[in-house]
VEXSE-251775 format. One record per residue (C-alpha): residue number from 1; z negated, x, y negated. Coordinates in Angstrom, 2 decimals, always signed. Each point is the difference from the previous one (the first is absolute). Layout:
<nodes>
resi: NUM, pz: Z, px: X, py: Y
...
</nodes>
This chain:
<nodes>
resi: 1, pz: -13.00, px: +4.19, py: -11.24
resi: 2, pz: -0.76, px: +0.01, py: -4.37
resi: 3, pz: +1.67, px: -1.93, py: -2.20
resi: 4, pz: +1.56, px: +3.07, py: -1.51
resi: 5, pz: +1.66, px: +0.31, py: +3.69
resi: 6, pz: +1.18, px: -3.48, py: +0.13
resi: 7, pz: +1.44, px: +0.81, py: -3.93
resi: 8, pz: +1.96, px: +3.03, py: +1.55
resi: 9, pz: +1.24, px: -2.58, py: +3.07
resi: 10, pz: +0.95, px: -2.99, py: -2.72
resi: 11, pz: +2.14, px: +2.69, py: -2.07
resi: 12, pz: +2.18, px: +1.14, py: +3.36
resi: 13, pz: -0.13, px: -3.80, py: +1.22
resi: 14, pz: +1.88, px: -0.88, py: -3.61
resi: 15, pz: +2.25, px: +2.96, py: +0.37
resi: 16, pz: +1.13, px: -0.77, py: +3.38
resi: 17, pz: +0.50, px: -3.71, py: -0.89
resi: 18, pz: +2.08, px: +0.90, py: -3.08
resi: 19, pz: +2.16, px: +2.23, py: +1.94
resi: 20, pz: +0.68, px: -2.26, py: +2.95
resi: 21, pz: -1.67, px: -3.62, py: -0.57
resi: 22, pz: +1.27, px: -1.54, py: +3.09
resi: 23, pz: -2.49, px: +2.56, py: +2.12
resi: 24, pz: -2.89, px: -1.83, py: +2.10
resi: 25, pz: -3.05, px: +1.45, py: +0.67
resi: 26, pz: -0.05, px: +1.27, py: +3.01
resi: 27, pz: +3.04, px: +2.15, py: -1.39
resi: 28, pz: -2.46, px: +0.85, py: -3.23
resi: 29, pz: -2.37, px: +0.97, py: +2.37
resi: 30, pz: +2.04, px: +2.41, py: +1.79
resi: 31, pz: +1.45, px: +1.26, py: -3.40
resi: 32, pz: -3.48, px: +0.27, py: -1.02
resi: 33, pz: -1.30, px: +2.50, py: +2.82
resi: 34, pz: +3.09, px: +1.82, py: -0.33
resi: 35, pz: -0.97, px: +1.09, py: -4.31
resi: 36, pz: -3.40, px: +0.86, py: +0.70
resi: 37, pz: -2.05, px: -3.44, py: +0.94
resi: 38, pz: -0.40, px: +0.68, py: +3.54
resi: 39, pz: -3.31, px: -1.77, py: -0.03
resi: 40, pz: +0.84, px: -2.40, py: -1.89
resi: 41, pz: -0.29, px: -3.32, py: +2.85
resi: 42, pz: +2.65, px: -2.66, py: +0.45
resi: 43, pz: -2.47, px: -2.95, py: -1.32
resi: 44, pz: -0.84, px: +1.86, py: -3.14
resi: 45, pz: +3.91, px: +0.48, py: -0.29
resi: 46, pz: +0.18, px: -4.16, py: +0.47
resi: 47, pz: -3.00, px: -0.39, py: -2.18
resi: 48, pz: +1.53, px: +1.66, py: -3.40
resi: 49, pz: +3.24, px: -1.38, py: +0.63
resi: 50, pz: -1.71, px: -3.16, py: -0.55
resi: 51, pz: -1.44, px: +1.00, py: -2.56
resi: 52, pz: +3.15, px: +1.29, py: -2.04
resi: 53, pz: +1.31, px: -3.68, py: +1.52
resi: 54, pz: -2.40, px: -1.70, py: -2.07
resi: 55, pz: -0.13, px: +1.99, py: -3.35
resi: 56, pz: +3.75, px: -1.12, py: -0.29
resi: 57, pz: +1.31, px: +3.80, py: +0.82
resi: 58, pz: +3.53, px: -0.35, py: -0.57
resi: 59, pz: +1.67, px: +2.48, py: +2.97
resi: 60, pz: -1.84, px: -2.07, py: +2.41
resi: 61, pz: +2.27, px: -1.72, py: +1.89
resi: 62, pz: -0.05, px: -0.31, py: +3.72
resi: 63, pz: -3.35, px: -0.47, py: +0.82
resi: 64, pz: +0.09, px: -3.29, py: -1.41
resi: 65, pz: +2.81, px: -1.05, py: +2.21
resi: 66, pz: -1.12, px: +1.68, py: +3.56
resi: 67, pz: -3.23, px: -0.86, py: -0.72
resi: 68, pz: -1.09, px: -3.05, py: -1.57
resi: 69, pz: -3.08, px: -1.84, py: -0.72
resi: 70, pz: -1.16, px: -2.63, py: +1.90
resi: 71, pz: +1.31, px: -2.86, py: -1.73
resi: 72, pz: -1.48, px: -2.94, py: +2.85
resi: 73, pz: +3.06, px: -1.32, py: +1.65
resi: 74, pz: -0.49, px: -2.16, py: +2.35
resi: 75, pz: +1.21, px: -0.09, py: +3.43
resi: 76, pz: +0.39, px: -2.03, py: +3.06
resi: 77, pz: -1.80, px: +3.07, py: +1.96
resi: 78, pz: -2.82, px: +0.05, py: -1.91
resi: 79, pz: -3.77, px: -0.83, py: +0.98
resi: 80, pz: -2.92, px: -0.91, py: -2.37
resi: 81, pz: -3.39, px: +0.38, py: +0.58
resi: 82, pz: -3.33, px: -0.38, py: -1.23
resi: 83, pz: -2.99, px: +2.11, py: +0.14
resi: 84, pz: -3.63, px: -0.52, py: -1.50
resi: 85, pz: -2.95, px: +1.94, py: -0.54
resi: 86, pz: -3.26, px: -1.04, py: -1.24
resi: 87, pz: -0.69, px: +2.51, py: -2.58
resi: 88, pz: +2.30, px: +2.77, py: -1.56
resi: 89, pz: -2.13, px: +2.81, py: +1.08
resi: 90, pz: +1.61, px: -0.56, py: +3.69
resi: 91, pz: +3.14, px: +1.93, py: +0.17
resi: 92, pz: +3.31, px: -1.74, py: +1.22
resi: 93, pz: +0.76, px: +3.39, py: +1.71
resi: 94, pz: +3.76, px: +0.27, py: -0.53
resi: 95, pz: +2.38, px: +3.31, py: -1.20
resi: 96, pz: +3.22, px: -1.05, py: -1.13
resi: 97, pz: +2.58, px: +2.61, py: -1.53
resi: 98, pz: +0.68, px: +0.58, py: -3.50
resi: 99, pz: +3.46, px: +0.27, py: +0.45
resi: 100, pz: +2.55, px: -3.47, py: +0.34
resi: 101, pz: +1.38, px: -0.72, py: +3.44
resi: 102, pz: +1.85, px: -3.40, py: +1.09
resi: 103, pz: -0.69, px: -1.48, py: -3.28
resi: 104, pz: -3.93, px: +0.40, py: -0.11
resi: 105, pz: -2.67, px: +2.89, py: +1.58
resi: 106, pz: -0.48, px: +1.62, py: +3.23
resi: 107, pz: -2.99, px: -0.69, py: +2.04
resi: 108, pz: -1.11, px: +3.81, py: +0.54
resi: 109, pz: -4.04, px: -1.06, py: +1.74
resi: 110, pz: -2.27, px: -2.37, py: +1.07
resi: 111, pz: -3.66, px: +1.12, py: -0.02
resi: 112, pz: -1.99, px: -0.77, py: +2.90
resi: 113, pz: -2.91, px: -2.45, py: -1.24
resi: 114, pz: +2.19, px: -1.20, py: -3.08
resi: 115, pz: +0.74, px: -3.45, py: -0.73
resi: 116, pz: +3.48, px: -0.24, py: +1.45
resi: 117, pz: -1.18, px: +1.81, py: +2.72
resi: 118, pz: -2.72, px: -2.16, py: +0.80
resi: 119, pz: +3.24, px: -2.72, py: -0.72
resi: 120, pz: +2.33, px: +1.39, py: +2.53
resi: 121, pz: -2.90, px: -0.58, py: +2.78
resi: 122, pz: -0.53, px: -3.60, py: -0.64
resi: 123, pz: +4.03, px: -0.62, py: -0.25
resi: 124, pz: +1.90, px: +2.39, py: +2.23
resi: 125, pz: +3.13, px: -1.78, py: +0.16
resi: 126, pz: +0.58, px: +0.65, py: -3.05
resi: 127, pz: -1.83, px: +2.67, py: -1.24
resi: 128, pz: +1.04, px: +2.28, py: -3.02
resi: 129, pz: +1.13, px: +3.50, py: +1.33
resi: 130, pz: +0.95, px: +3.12, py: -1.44
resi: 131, pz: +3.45, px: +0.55, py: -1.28
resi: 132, pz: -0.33, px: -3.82, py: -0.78
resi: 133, pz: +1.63, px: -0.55, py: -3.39
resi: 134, pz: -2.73, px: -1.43, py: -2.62
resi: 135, pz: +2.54, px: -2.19, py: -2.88
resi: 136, pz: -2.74, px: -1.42, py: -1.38
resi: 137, pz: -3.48, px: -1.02, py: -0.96
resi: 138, pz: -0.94, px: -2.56, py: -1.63
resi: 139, pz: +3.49, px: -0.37, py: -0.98
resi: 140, pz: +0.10, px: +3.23, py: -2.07
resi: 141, pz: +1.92, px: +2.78, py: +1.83
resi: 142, pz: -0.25, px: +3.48, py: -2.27
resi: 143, pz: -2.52, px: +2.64, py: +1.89
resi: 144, pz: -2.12, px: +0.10, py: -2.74
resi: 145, pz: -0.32, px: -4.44, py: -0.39
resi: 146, pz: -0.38, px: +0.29, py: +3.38
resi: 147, pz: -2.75, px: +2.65, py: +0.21
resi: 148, pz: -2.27, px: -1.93, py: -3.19
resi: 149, pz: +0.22, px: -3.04, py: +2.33
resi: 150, pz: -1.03, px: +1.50, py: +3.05
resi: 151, pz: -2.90, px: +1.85, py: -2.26
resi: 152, pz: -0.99, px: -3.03, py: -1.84
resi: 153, pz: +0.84, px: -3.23, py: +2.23
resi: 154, pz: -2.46, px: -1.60, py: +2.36
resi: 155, pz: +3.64, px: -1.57, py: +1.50
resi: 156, pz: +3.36, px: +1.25, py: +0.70
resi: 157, pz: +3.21, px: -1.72, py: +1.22
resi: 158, pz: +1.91, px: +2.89, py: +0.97
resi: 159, pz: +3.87, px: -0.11, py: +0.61
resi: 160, pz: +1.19, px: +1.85, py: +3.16
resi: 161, pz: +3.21, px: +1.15, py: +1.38
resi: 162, pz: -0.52, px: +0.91, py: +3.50
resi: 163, pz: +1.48, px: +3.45, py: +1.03
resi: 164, pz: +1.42, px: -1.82, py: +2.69
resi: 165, pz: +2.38, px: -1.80, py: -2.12
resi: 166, pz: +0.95, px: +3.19, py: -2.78
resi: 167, pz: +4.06, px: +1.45, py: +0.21
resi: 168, pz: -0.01, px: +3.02, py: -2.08
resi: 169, pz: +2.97, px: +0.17, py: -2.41
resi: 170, pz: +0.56, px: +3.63, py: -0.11
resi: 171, pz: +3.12, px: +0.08, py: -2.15
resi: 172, pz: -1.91, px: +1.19, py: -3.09
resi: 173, pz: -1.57, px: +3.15, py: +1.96
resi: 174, pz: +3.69, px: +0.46, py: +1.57
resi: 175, pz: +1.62, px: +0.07, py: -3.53
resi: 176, pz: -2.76, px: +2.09, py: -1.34
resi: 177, pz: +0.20, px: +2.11, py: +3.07
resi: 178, pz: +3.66, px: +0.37, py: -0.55
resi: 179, pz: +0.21, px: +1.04, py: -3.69
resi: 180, pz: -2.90, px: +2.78, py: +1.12
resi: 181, pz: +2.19, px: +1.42, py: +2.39
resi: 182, pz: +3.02, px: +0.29, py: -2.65
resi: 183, pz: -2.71, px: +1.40, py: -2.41
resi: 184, pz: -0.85, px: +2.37, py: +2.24
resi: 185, pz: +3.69, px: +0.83, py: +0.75
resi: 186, pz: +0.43, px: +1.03, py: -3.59
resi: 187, pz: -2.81, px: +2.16, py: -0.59
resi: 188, pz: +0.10, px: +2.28, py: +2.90
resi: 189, pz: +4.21, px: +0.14, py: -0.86
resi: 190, pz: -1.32, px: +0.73, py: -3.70
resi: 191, pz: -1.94, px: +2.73, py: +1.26
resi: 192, pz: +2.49, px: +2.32, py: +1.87
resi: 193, pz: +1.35, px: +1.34, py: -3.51
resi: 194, pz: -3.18, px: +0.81, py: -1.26
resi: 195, pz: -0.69, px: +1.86, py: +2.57
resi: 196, pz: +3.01, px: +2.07, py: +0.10
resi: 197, pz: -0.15, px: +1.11, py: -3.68
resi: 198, pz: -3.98, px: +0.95, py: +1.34
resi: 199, pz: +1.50, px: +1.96, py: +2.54
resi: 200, pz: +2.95, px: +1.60, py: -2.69
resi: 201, pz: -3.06, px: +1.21, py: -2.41
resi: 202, pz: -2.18, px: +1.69, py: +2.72
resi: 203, pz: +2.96, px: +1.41, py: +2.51
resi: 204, pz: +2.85, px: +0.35, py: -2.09
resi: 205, pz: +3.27, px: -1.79, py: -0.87
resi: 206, pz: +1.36, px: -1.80, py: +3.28
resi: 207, pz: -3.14, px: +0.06, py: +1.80
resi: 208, pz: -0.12, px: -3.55, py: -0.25
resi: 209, pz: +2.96, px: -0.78, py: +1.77
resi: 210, pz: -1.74, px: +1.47, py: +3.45
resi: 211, pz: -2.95, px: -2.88, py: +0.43
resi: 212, pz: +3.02, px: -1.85, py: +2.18
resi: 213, pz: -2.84, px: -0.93, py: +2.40
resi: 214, pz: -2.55, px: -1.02, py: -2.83
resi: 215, pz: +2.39, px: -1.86, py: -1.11
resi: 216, pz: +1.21, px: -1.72, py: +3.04
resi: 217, pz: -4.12, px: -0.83, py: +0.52
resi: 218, pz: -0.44, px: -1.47, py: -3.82
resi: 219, pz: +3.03, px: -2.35, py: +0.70
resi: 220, pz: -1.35, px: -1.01, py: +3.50
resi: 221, pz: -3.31, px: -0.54, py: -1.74
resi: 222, pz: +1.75, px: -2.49, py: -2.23
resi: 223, pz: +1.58, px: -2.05, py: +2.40
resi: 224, pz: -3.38, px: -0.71, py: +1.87
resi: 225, pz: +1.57, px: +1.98, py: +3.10
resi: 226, pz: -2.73, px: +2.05, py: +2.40
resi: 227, pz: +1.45, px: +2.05, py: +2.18
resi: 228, pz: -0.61, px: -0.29, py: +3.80
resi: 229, pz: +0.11, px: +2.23, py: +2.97
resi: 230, pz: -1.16, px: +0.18, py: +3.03
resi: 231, pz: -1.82, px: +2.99, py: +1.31
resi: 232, pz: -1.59, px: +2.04, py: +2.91
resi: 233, pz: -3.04, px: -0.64, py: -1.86
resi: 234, pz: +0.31, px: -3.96, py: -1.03
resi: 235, pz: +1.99, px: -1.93, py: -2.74
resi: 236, pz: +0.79, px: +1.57, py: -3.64
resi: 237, pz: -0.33, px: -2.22, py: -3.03
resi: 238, pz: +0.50, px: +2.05, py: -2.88
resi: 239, pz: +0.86, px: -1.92, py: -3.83
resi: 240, pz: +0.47, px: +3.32, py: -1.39
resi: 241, pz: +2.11, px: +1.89, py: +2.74
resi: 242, pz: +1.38, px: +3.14, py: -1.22
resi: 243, pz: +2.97, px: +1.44, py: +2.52
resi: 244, pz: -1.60, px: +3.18, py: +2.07
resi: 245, pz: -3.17, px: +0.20, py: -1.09
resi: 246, pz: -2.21, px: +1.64, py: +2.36
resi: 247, pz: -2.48, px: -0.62, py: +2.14
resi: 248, pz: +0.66, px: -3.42, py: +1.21
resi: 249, pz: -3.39, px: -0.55, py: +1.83
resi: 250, pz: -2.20, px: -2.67, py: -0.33
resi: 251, pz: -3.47, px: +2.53, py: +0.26
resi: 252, pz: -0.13, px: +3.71, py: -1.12
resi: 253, pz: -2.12, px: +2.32, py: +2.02
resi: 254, pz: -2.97, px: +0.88, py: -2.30
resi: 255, pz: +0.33, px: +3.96, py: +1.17
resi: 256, pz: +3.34, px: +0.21, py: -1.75
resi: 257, pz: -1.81, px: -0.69, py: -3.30
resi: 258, pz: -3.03, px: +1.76, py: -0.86
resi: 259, pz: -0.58, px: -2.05, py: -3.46
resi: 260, pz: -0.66, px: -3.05, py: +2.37
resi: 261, pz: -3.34, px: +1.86, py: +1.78
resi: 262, pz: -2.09, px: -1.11, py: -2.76
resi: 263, pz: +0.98, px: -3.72, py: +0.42
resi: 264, pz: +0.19, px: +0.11, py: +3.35
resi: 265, pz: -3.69, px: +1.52, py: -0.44
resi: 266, pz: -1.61, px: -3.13, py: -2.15
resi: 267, pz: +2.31, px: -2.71, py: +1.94
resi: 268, pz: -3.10, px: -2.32, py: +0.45
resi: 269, pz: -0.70, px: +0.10, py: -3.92
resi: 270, pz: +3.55, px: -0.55, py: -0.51
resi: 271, pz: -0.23, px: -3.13, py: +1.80
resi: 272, pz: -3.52, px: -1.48, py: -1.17
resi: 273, pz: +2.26, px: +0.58, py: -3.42
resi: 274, pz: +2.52, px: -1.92, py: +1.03
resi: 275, pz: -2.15, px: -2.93, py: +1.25
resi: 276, pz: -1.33, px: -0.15, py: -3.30
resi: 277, pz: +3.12, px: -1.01, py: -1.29
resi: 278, pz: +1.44, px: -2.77, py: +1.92
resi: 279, pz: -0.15, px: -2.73, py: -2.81
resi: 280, pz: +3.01, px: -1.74, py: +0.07
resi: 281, pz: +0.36, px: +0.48, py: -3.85
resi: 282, pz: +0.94, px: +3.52, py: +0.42
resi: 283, pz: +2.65, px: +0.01, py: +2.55
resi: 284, pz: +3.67, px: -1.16, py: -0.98
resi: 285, pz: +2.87, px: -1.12, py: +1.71
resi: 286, pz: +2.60, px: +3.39, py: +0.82
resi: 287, pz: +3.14, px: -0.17, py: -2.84
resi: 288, pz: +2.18, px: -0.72, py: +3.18
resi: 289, pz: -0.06, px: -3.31, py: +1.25
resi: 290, pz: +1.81, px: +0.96, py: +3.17
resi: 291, pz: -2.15, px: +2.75, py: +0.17
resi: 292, pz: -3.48, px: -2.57, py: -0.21
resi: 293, pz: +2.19, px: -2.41, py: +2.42
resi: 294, pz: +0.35, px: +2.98, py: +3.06
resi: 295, pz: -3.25, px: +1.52, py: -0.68
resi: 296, pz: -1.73, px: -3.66, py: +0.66
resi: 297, pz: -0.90, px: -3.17, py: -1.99
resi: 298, pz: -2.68, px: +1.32, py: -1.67
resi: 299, pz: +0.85, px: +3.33, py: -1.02
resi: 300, pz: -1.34, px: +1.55, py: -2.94
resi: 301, pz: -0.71, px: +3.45, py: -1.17
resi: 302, pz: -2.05, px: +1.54, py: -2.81
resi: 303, pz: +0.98, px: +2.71, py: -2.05
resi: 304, pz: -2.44, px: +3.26, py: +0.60
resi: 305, pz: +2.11, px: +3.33, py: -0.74
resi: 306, pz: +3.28, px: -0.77, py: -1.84
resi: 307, pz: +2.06, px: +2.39, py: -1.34
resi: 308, pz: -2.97, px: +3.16, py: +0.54
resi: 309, pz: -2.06, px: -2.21, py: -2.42
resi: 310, pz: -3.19, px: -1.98, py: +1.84
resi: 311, pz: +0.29, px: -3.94, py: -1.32
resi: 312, pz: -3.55, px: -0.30, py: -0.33
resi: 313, pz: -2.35, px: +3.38, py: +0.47
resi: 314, pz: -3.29, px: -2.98, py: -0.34
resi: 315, pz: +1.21, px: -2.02, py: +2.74
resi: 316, pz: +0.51, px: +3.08, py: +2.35
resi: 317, pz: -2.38, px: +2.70, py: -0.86
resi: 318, pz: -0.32, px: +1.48, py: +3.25
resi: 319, pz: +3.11, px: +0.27, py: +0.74
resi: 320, pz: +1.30, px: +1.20, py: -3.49
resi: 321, pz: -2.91, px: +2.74, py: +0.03
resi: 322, pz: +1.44, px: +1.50, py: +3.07
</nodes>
């Protein structure tokens, strides 16, 4: 991603935080995707937040209360350790994340024929595993202290907190969680009117006042509610359930439409495409969190034809060119 695409992210990122400074970023994120950064990753979200955190931005504001940096409290839990290597060209061989978590950074990997790996043989009992929380080394405890010292150090006293021994205080994510639902409340409420005057211009006075049904679904939409039935055919789930629409069936038969011969044709390119594209990066959470919760943990989707526009032709050329 260029700089001039990171400008365009900082600009909404300000906007956003001006409007509602009390968002986190998992909520920017999801804002984010929704305007038009759908690639746009969660740790390059976390990353310019930072950023905007240090050059003093003044509408951020809850990032530096979920999220704090390290600041090397000490603990009754916690372990120290030493490690040594005999010249700086040998790599310590340990990922941590970026991101805060439990008051320092996340173990993410150990690499095989690392120092800590080589460590963790020769003291088992208490060997440093991932998810481990790393507070410290050397008794400085930012990622980026903690990175020169691994890079520069022939010794390191690291300061663990064993995943073992971590409680998760959630009651940040719950609030933020909470005010995104209320959000979310208001805007799809917001939008019914709109969409009747829409429906006045093209259709004539009054036509508005016959979307009952769209209307019942935008409201439904905005308190978080998927409908459920049970059918012949397996469960429904549907977030945007629209009263009688028709067919309810979970597979069409291709035969009844002819425009899907030519996919059904070129299935196996269609696929190899799809492979292509199974970076992380470029799938999102769905907008509906009971929706992500039924589907399964780690549900995600990514955005191909929205709206009869294709999100990205580059990404999909075979299938767009079909």
């Amino acid at each position: 991603m260029g700089l001039s695409a990171d400008s365009d992210i900082t600009v909404k990122l300000k906007e956003l935080l001006e409007q509602t400074p009390e968002l986190g970023y998992r909520a920017v994120h999801a804002q984010l995707a929704e305007q038009g950064f759908k690639d746009v990753g969660l740790k390059k979200v976390q990353k310019l937040m930072r950023d905007l955190r240090e050059e003093g931005f003044a509408g951020y504001k809850a990032q530096s209360d979920e999220a704090p940096l390290s600041d090397c409290k000490e603990s009754n839990e916690d372990t120290e350790v030493s490690v040594c290597r005999s010249d700086v060209s040998q790599k310590f061989g340990m990922m941590i994340d970026t991101e805060t978590s439990f008051g320092g950074h996340r173990i993410s990997d150990i690499r095989e024929g690392g120092i800590i790996h080589e460590w963790n043989k020769n003291n088992p009992e208490t060997a440093i595993q991932v998810n481990d929380i790393l507070l410290s080394v050397n008794d400085t405890c930012t990622f980026d202290q903690m990175m020169e010292e691994f890079k520069t150090q022939l010794s390191c006293r690291l300061r663990l907190r064993h995943a073992g021994d971590l409680k998760e205080d959630d009651s940040e994510a719950k609030k933020e969680a909470a005010e995104w639902e209320r959000r979310r409340a208001r805007v799809t409420a917001a939008l019914v009117p709109g969409l009747k005057k829409i429906i006045d211009s093209e259709f004539g006075p009054g036509a508005g006042d016959k979307i009952g049904r769209v209307e019942k679904m935008y409201h439904r939409v905005g308190r978080n509610d998927v409908f459920q039935e049970e059918l012949p055919s397996g469960r429904r789930l549907a977030p945007g359930y629209i009263e009688d629409l028709a067919p309810v069936t979970p597979f069409h038969d291709v035969q009844d439409h002819p425009w899907c011969a030519e996919l059904q044709k070129h299935w196996k390119s269609i696929k190899q495409e799809l492979r292509k594209n199974l970076d992380e990066s470029l799938w999102t959470a769905g907008a509906y969190q009971a929706s992500n919760e039924a589907y399964g943990k780690d549900w995600k989707i990514m955005g191909v034809l929205t709206e009869d526009k294709w999100q990205d032709e580059r990404r999909f050329k075979v299938t767009t060119g079909l």
